[in-house]
Structures are given as C-alpha cells and as structure tokens.
C-alpha positions as CSV (number, residue, x, y, z in Angstrom):
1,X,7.6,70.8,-35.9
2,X,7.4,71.1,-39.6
3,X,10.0,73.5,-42.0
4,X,7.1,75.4,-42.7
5,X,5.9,76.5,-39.5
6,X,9.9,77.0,-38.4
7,X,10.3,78.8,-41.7
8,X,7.6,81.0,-40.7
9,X,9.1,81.6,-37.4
10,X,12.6,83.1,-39.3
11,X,10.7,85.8,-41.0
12,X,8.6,86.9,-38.4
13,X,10.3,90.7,-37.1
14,X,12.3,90.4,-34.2
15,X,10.0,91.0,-30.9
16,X,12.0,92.6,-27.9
17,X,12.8,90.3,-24.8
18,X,10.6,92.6,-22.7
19,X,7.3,91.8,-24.2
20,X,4.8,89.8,-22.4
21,X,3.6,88.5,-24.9
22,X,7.1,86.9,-26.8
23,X,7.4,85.4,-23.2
24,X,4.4,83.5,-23.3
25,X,4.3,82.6,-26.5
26,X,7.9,81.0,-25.8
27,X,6.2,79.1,-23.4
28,X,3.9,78.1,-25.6
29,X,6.3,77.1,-28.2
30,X,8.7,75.1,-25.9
31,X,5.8,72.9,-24.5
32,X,4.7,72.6,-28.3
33,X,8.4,70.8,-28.6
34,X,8.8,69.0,-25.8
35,X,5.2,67.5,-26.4
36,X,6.4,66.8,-29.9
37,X,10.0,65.1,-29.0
38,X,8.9,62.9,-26.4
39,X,9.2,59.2,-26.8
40,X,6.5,57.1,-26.0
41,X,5.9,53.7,-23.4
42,X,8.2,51.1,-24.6
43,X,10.5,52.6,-26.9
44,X,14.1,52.4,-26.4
45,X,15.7,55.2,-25.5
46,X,19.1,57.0,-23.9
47,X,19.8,57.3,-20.6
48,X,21.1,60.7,-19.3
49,X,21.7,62.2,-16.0
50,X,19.7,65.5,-16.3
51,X,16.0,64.7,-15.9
52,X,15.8,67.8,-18.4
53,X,16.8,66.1,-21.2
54,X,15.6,62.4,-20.4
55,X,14.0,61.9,-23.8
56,X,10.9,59.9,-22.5
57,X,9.9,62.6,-20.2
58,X,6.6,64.4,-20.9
59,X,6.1,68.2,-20.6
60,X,2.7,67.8,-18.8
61,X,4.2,65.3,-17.0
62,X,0.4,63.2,-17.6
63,X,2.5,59.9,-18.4
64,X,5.4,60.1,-16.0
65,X,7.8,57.9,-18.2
66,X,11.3,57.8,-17.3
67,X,14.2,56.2,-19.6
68,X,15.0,52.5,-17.9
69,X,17.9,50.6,-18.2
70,X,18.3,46.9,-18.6
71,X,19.0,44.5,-16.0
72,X,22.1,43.8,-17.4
73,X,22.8,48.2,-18.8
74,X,22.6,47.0,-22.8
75,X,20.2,49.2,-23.5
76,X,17.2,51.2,-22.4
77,X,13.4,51.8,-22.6
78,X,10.9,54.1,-22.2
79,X,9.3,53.1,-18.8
80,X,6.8,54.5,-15.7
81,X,9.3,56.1,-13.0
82,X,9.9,54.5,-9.5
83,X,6.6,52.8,-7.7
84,X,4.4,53.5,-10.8
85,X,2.6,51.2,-13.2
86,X,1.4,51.1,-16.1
87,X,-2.5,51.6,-16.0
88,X,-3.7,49.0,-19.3
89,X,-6.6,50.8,-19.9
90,X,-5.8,54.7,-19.6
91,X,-3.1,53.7,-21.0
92,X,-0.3,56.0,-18.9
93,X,1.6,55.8,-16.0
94,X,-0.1,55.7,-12.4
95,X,0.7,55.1,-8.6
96,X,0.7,51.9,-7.1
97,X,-1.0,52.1,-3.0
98,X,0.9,54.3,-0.9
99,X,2.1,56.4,-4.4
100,X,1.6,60.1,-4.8
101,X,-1.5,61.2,-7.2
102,X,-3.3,64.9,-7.4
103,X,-6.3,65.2,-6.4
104,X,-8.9,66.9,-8.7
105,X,-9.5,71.0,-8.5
106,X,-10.8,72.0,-5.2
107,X,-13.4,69.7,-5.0
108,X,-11.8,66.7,-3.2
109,X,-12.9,64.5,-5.9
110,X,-10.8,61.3,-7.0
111,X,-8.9,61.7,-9.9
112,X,-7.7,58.6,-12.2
113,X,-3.7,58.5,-11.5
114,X,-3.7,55.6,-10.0
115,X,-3.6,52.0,-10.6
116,X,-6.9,50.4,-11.3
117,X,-8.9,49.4,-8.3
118,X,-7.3,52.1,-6.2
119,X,-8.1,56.1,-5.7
120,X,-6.3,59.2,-5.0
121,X,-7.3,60.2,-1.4
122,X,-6.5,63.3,0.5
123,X,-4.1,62.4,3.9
124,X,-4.6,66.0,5.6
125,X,-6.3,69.7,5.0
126,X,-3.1,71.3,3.8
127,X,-3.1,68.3,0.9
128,X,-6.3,69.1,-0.6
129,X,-5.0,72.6,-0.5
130,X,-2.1,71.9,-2.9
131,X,-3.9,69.1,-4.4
132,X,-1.9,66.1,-3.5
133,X,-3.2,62.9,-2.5
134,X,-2.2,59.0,-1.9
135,X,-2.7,56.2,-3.9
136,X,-5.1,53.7,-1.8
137,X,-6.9,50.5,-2.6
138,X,-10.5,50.5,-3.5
139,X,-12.3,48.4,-0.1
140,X,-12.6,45.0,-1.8
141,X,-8.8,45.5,-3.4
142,X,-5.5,44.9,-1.8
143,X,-2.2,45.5,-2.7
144,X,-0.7,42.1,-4.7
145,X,3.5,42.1,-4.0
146,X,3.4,40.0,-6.8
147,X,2.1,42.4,-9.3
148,X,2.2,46.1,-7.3
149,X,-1.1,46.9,-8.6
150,X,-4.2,46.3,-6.5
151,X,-6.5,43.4,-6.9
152,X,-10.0,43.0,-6.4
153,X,-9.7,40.1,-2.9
154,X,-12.0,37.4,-2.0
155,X,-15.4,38.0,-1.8
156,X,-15.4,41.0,-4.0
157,X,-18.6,40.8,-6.8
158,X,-17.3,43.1,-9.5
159,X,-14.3,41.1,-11.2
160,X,-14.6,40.0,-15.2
161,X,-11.4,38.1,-15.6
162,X,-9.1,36.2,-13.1
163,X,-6.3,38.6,-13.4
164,X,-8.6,41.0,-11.3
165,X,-8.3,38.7,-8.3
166,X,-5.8,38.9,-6.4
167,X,-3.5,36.7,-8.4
168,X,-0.7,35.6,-5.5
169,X,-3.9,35.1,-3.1
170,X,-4.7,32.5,-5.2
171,X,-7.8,33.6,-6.4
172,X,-9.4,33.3,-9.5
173,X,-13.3,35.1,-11.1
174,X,-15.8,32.9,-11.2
175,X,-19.3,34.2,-12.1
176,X,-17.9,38.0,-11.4
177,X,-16.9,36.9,-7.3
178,X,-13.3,36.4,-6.3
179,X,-12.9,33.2,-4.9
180,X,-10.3,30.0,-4.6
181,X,-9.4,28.4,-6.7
182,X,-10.5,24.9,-5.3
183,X,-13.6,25.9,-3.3
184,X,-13.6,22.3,-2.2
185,X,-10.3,22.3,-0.6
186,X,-9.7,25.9,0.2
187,X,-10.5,28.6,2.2
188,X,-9.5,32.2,2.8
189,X,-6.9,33.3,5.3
190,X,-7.5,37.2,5.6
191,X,-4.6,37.3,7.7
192,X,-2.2,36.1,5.3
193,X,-4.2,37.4,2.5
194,X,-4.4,34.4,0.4
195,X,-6.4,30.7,0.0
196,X,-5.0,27.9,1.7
197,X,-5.3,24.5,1.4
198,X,-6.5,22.5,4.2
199,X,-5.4,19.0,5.5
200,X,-5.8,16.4,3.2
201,X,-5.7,18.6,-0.2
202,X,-3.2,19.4,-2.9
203,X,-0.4,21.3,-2.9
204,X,2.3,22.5,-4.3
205,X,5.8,23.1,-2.7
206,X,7.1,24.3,-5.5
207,X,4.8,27.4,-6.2
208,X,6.6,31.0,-6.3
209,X,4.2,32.1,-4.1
210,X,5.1,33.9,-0.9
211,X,2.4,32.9,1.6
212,X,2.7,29.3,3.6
213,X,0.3,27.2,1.1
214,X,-1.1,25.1,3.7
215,X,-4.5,26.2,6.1
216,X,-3.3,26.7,9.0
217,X,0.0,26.3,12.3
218,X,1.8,23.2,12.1
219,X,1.1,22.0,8.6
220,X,3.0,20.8,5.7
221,X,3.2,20.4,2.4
222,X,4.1,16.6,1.6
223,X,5.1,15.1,-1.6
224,X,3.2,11.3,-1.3
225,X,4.6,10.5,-4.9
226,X,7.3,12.1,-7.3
227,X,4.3,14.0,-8.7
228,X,1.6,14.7,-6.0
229,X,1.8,16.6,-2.8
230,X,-0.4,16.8,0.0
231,X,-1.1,19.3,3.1
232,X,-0.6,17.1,6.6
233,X,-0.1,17.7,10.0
234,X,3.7,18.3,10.8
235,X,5.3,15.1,12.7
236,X,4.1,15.3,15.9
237,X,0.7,16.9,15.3
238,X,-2.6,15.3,14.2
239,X,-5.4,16.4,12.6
240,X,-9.0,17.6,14.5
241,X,-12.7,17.6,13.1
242,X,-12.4,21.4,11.8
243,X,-8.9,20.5,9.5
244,X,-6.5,22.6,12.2
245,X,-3.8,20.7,13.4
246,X,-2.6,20.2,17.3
247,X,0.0,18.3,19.3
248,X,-0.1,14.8,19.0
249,X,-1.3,12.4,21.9
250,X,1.6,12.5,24.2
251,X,3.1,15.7,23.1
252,X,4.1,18.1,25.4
253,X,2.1,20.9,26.1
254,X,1.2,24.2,28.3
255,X,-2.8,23.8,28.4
256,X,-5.3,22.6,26.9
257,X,-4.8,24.7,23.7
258,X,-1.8,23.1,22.8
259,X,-3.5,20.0,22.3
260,X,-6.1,18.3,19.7
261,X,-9.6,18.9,20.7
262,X,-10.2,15.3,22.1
263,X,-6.7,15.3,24.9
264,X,-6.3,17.0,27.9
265,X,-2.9,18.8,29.0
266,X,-2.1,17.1,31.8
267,X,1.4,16.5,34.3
268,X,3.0,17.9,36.8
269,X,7.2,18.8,35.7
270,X,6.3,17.6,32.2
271,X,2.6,18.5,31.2
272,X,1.8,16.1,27.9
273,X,-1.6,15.2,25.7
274,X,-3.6,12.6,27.4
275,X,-6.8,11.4,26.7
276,X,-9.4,12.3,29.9
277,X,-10.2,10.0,32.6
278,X,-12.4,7.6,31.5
279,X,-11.1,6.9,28.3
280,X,-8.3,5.1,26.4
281,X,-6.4,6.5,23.3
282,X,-6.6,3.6,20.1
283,X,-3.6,4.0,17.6
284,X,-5.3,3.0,14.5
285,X,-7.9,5.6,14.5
286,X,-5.8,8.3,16.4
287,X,-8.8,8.7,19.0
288,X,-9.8,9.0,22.1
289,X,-12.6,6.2,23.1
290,X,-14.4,5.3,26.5
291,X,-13.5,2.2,28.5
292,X,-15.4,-0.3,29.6
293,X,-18.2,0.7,32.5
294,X,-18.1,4.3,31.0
295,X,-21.4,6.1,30.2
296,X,-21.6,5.8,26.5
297,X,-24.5,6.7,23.6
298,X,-25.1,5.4,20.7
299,X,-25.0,7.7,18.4
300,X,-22.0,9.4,19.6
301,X,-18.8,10.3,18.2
302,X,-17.4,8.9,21.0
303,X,-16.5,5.3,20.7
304,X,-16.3,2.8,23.3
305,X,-12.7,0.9,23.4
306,X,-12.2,-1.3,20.6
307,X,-14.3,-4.8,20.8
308,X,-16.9,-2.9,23.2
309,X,-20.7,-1.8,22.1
310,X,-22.1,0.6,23.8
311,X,-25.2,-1.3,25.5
312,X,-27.8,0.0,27.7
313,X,-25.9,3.0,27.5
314,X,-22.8,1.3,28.7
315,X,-19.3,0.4,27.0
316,X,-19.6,-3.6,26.9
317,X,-17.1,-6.2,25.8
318,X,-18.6,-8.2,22.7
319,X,-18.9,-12.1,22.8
320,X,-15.6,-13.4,22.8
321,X,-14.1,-10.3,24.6
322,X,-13.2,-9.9,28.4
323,X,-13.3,-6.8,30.6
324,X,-9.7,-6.0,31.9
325,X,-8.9,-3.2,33.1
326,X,-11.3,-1.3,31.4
327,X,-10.3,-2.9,28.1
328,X,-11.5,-5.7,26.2
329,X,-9.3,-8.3,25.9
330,X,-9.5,-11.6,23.3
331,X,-11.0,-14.6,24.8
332,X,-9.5,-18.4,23.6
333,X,-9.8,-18.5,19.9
334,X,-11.0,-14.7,19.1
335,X,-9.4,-12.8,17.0
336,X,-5.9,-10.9,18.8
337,X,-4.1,-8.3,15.8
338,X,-5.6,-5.2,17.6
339,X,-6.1,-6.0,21.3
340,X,-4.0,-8.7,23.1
341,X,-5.3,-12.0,24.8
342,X,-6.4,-12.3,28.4
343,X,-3.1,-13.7,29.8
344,X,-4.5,-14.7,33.3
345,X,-6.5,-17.4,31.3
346,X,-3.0,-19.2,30.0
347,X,-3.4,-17.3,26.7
348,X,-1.0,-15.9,24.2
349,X,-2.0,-14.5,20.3
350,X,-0.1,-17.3,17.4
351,X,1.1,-15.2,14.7
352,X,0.3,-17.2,12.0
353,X,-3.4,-17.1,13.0
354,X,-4.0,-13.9,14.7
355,X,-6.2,-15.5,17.2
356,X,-5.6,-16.5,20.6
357,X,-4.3,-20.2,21.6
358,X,-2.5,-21.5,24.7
359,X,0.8,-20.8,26.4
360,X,3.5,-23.7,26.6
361,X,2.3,-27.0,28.6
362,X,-1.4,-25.7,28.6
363,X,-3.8,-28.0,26.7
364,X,-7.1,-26.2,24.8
365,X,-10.4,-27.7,27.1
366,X,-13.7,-27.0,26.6
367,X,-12.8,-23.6,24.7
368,X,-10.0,-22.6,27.2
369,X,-6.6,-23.4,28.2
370,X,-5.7,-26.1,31.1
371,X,-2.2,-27.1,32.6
372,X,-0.8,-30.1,32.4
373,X,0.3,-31.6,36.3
374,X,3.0,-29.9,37.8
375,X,2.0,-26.3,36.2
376,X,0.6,-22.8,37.9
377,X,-3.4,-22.7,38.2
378,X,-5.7,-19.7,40.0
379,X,-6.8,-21.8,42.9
380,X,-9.6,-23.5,40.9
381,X,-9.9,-27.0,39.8
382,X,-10.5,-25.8,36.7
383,X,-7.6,-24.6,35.4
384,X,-6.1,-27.9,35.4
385,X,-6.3,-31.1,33.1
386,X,-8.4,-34.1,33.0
387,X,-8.4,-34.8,37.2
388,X,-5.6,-33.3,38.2
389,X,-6.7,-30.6,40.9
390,X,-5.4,-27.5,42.2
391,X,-3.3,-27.9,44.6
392,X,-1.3,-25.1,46.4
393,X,-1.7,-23.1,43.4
394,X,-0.5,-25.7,41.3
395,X,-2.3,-28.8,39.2
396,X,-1.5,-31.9,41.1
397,X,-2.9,-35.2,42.0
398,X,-5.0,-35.8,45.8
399,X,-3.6,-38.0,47.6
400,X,-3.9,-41.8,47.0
401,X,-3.2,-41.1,43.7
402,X,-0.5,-40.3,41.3
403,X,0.4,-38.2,37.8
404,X,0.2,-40.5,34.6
405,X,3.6,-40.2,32.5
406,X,1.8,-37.9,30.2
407,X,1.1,-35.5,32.9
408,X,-2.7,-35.5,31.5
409,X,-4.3,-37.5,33.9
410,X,-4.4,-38.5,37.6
411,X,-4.5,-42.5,38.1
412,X,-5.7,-43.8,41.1
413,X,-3.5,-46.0,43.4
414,X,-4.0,-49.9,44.9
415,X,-7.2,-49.6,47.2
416,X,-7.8,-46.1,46.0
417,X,-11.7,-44.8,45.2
418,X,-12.4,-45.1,41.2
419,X,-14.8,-45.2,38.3
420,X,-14.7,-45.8,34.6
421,X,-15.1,-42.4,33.5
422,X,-12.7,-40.0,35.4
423,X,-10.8,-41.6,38.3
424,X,-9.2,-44.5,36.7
425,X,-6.6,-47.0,38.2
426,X,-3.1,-47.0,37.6
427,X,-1.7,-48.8,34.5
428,X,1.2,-51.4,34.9
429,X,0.1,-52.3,38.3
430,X,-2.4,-55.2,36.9
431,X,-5.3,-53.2,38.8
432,X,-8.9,-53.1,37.9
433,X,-11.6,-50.6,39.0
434,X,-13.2,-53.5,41.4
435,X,-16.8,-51.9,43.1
436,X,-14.9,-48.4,42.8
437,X,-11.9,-49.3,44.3
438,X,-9.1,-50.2,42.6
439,X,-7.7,-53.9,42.9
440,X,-6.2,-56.6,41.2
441,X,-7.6,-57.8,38.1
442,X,-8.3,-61.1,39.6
443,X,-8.2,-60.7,43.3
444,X,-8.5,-64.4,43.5
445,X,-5.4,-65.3,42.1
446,X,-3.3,-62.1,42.4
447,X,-2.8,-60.2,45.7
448,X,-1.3,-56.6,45.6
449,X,3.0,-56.4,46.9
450,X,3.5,-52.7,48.1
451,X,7.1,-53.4,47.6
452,X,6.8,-54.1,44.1
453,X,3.9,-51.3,43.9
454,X,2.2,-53.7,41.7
455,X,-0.3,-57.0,42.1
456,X,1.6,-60.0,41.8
457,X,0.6,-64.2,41.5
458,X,-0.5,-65.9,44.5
459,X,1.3,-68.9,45.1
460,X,0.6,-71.6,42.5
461,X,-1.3,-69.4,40.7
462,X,-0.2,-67.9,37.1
463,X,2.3,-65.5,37.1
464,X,2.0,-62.2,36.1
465,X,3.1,-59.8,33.1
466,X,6.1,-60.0,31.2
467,X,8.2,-59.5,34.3
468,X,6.9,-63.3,35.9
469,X,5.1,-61.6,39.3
470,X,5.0,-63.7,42.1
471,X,4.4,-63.3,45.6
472,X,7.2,-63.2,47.6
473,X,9.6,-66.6,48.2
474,X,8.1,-68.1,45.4
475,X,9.3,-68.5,41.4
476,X,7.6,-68.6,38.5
477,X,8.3,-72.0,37.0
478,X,6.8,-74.4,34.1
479,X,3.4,-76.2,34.9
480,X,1.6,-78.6,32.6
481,X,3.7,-77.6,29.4
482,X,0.7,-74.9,29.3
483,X,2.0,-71.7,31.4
484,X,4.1,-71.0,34.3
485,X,2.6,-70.8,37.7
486,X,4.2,-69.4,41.3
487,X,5.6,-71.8,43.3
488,X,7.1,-71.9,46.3
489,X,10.8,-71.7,46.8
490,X,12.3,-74.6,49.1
491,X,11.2,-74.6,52.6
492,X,8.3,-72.0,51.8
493,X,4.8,-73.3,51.6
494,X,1.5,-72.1,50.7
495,X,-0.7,-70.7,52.8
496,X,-3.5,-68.3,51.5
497,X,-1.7,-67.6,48.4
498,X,1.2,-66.3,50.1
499,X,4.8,-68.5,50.6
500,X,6.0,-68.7,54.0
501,X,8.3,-70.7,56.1
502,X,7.2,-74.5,56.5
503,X,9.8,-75.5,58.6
504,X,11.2,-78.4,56.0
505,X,8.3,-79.5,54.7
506,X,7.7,-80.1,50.8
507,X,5.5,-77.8,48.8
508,X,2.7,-79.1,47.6
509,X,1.5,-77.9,44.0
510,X,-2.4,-77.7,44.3
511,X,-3.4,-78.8,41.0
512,X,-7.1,-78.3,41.5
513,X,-6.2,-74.7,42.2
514,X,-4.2,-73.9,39.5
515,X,-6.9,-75.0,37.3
516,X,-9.5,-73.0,39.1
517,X,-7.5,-70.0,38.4
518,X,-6.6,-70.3,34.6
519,X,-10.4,-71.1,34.2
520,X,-10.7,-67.2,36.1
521,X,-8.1,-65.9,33.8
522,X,-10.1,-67.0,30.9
523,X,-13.5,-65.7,31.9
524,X,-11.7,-61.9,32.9
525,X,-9.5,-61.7,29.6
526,X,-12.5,-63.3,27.2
C-alpha cells in the first residue's frame, strides 16, 4: 500500500467499532493487504507454522501456494500445496485426479481448477450443493505417476506436443494421435497402461520406468552386447506366431494353455509340452513337424520331419533318405549333421565329413556297407562281401569252401565247383579252376594230398613250389642238371604217379615221362 493512501487513512475521523460499514470496509482493506503481500510461484520464502501468516498464501485462495521447504531444509519456496500442480498455462495451482476443485455456481458446470486434461466433477447431490467437486481425467487422459498430471493415452487425436502423451506410457504425438513410440515394435498394453516391446525388439533395462518393458508374461529384457538389449522369451519359454511367449517343449504344464500354440499338455503324475501324435519336435527350428506317412499339404505351415517332402499329400523321405520310425534317416554317403544314419545298414556319420560311411570291419559296396567274413549280417546274402554268404546271421563261407586271409573273399576248396569271376580256387594249393572244378594246375603231373591240403608231384614228375611237393614216399632230388623231379624213396616204386611198396625192387626213373611233363609245364606256365 502506498504512504499516501495510509496517510490518508490517519486523518480520516475515527468511525465507531459498531458501524457496519467500518466493518466492511476493514474487510475490504485487509483482503487489499493480504492480496498485496503475497509472494508469488517460485519465490523463496519463510516457513512458519500458522497457515495465517505463511507468506505465499493468497487471500482468495485462487493460487493455493504454500511455502516449501527443501529436500535437505536450506531454504524454501513458494510452491502449490499437497497433491496440486502447477497448471502451465493458467498459470496457478490446480488438483491433480482424485484432488478437490469447486464446481462452478449452481449450474454444475466444470470449472478450470484442475490439471489440464482433467475436470472438476460433482461425486453426490449434497456436493453440487456446496459446490465441491473431484478432480477426474478427461476420457482419453490418465493419470501419469510419473508426472501427477493427466495425460492424453494412446489413441487420443487431440495432442500437439509429446509431453501431452502419456510420457511413462511411452508414448509420444505424432500427427496430433498418441501413439508408441516404435509403431513397428510396440503395441499398447491398456492393462498396464503403457507400450511394450514385443519379442525380438529393443529394450532398455535400464529405463526409470515403472511398467515391465517387454509385451507380454514370461519375457525379458536381454542385453545381446554391452550396448544393445533385446526382449526374449524367459529360459524355458519360446516364442509363438502372435510374439506371446509359452512353456517350452517339455516344460511342465497344467493344460494346454501353459503351452506354445503348436504342443499339447500331456502326462499322467508329471503333465509336460509334447508335440501331438503324429508329429516330431526339430531342435533347430523349435517346431513341431509331421512324420513320415502323416497327411501333409503343401503349402502349410506345418512341415514334414526334416529330409521329408510332402508328396501326393504325404510326408516322404527324399532320395538318399530312409523311413525309420517315422523319421528320415541318412542313407550311405548322404549328408548326417542334422539327422543320424540308418544304423541297421552298418552305418555310422564320420565327423570330418558329415556324411555317412561304414562301421568298423564293413567294406563300402555298390553304395552300401558289407562285412567282412566272420561279421553280423540281416539274413541276406547281401550284406556280406565278395562271396561270402549269410550264414546263421553271420557272413561265412558254404561249405567246400573256405575264408581267404583277407577275410574278403570265399576260395573254393580241391574238387570244389568254380569259375573265373566269383568262385575262385584256393591260392597256395597249386589248384586251377579245371571245367568248374577246382584241380591241380596240371593234373597230369600233380595229383592232390589231403594231408598236405595241397597238389603235390607225381612220382618222377617235377616237384612242386618252393616247399619241393611230392607225393608221398618219394623226394625231390636232382634230374638232368635242369630241375628236380620226385622220385621214389628205396623200396617204393611208381605206380600211377604215386610211390608204393615194390617189395625190393629198384625204382625205375621214366625218363620219357619226365620229359613229357616239363614239356606240360611249359605249355601251362607260357
């Protein structure tokens, strides 16, 4: 008030206390005062106990300020009481949602006490009688914790900058609508109140936001570097066609609803995640996919089992694939890093190739794997090497005939069928496949010795091999200075080629049959 006007006040006549008048124009003149003294939004100020006298209190009570302290009680400011705001376009003090306000004269009308985007509402008859109301949120605004004002939500078609939105929602203005921030990898959760990421898109642990970041139950918010995270599944949970996540295959579960889309909840004590009948769940892509012989189309979602087709509407193993079990298992040579090799055909995947070869003492044939003789076969010939058959479930050789040293082959014994192309005759014995039996090389001059398992020289015929074969009672001694010949020991003779007992008589050397049979030798061996 100015010294004038207080001046003027002094030499007015004194006006008794019982006037009317004096008493209203008191009022008058203390309002004009208290108006006049009080501090404004923002300036410091000092605290007292007695509302009274708080300095940043307003007569009309129009900006409801209220002197603050500090945090830490250093000093203090002019600042709107408890649960109000400051509105930043009136410009005063208003009620946050669920604040008091006063409702307009009689009318019902909203007034503007509140913060922007909210009105002042009636609650029952007896409030519109005194006038007093509660602060609520306009229909397409919510109350923001972060803030305490209320903010325009998603969807709403009347916002200018993003600090309208509802900022710990998430939200931002773009073209006057409220939406996420990334419409790509967001969406709204009206339950929480707030955009959420869903599988696969940023995040950001670290936010100071209250609300879960990531869409959805069982999701997390991974860091995949020092710099980047990412919203996934929680460990034991993977990821369905619509971003939501559910219990892995195998997990345990009460129903069906436990579990991704694609499983079943199945078990009796324990109840777990399985794939349905029919089909087989494949690691690498997490899925579910139809085995072998299952009705299949083409252009399904459904798969068939990995290295099946589905043909003729029908889950088929590929070429080089064979149906086991409702799998499709590698073949000889095809390629084994996702599916194993068909084991009942002697079959095992080699690392360094990723493709499948043959087990220990089984021989590649013809594309597939054979045992060697003495080794397990499927009652089939062909499962076995070279000759060899199968024999009592293993390979062996038939009889009349016997297992070369290299277990590869089956040779055919002294007077045993033959040919020159699979049944050939045992080496070491001197035999030759003779009109397909086997005999001696020269049956005119050798004769077979069971004994000896092996043809030997007749009797003043050459001997044989490095070992000097002769018929028995004979030796194999010098003839001619050219080569050594059989010839009977003492008191054996020649008869037929053979030595036997001649009762004293001298052996006679034949020399016109030792010639004949060098002049045989030559012709076989030329």
């Amino acid at each position: 008030m100015s010294s004038t006007i207080v001046a003027q006040l002094k030499t007015k006549p004194v006006i008794s206390m019982n006037s009317s008048k004096f008493t209203v124009f008191a009022l008058l003149v203390g309002c004009f005062i208290g108006v006049s003294q009080a501090l404004e939004y923002g300036q410091p100020c000092n605290v007292t106990s007695k509302p009274e006298l708080d300095e940043c209190r307003s007569v009309n009570l129009k900006d409801p300020l209220k002197c603050t302290p500090t945090a830490d009680n250093s000093t203090a400011f002019c600042a709107c009481e408890p649960e109000m705001f400051r509105h930043e376009e009136l410009n005063y003090c208003v009620s946050s949602q669920g604040g008091k306000c006063t409702l307009q004269s009689g009318d019902g009308q909203p007034s503007h006490q509140c913060t922007k985007f909210a009105q002042c509402f009636n609650s029952t008859e007896k409030a519109i009688e005194r006038k007093e109301g509660k602060c609520y949120c306009d229909p397409d605004a919510i109350h923001d914790e972060l803030t305490g004002h209320c903010k325009l939500t998603f969807g709403s078609k009347r916002c200018t900058v993003a600090t309208e939105c509802l900022v710990g929602g998430l939200l931002t203005c773009r073209e006057g609508n409220c939406g996420c921030e990334d419409e790509e990898h967001q969406v709204w959760n009206s339950t929480a109140n707030s955009c959420q990421t869903l599988i696969n898109g940023s995040c950001a642990a670290n936010k100071p936001f209250p609300k879960p970041e990531c869409y959805g139950l069982n999701t997390v918010c991974k860091n995949i570097t020092a710099s980047e995270f990412v919203c996934e599944c929680s460990d034991g949970y993977t990821e369905a066609p619509d971003k939501s996540c559910y219990k892995d295959f195998e997990g345990t579960c009460e129903d069906k609803n436990d579990c991704h889309p694609q499983f079943e909840c199945k078990g009796n004590a324990t109840k777990q995640c399985l794939c349905p009948d029919g089909q087989l769940y494949h690691v690498g892509s997490k899925t579910c996919r139809l085995l072998v012989g299952q009705q299949c189309e083409v252009e399904s979602d459904l798969e068939c089992t990995v290295h099946a087709s589905c043909t003729n509407n029908t889950c088929t193993c590929t070429t080089g694939f064979i149906s086991s079990s409702g799998t499709c298992l590698a073949k000889y040579g095809s390629e084994c890093s996702e599916v194993g090799c068909y084991e009942p055909d002697f079959l095992q995947c080699v690392d360094t190739t990723k493709t499948c070869g043959c087990v220990d003492k089984y021989l590649p044939e013809s594309n597939k794997c054979v045992g060697l003789i003495g080794e397990s076969c499927r009652s089939t010939d062909e499962d076995c090497i070279g000759n060899s058959k199968c024999l009592n479930d293993r390979c062996g050789c038939p009889s009349g005939q016997e297992q070369q040293d290299d277990l590869k082959q089956c040779v055919a014994l002294y007077g045993q069928n033959c040919d020159d192309s699979t049944i050939h005759c045992k080496n070491g014995q001197f035999l030759s496949c003779i009109n397909s039996t086997c005999n001696c090389n020269i049956p005119s001059t050798q004769v077979y010795d069971e004994s000896r398992t092996s043809c030997v020289g007749k009797a003043d015929f050459p001997c044989l091999g490095e070992l000097n074969l002769c018929v028995a009672n004979s030796s194999c001694s010098p003839f001619d200075n050219t080569q050594n010949i059989c010839k009977c020991n003492a008191n054996f003779a020649n008869k037929e080629g053979q030595c036997l007992q001649s009762n004293g008589s001298p052996n006679v050397v034949n020399s016109s049959s030792i010639i004949l049979s060098i002049l045989l030798m030559i012709v076989k061996f030329v």
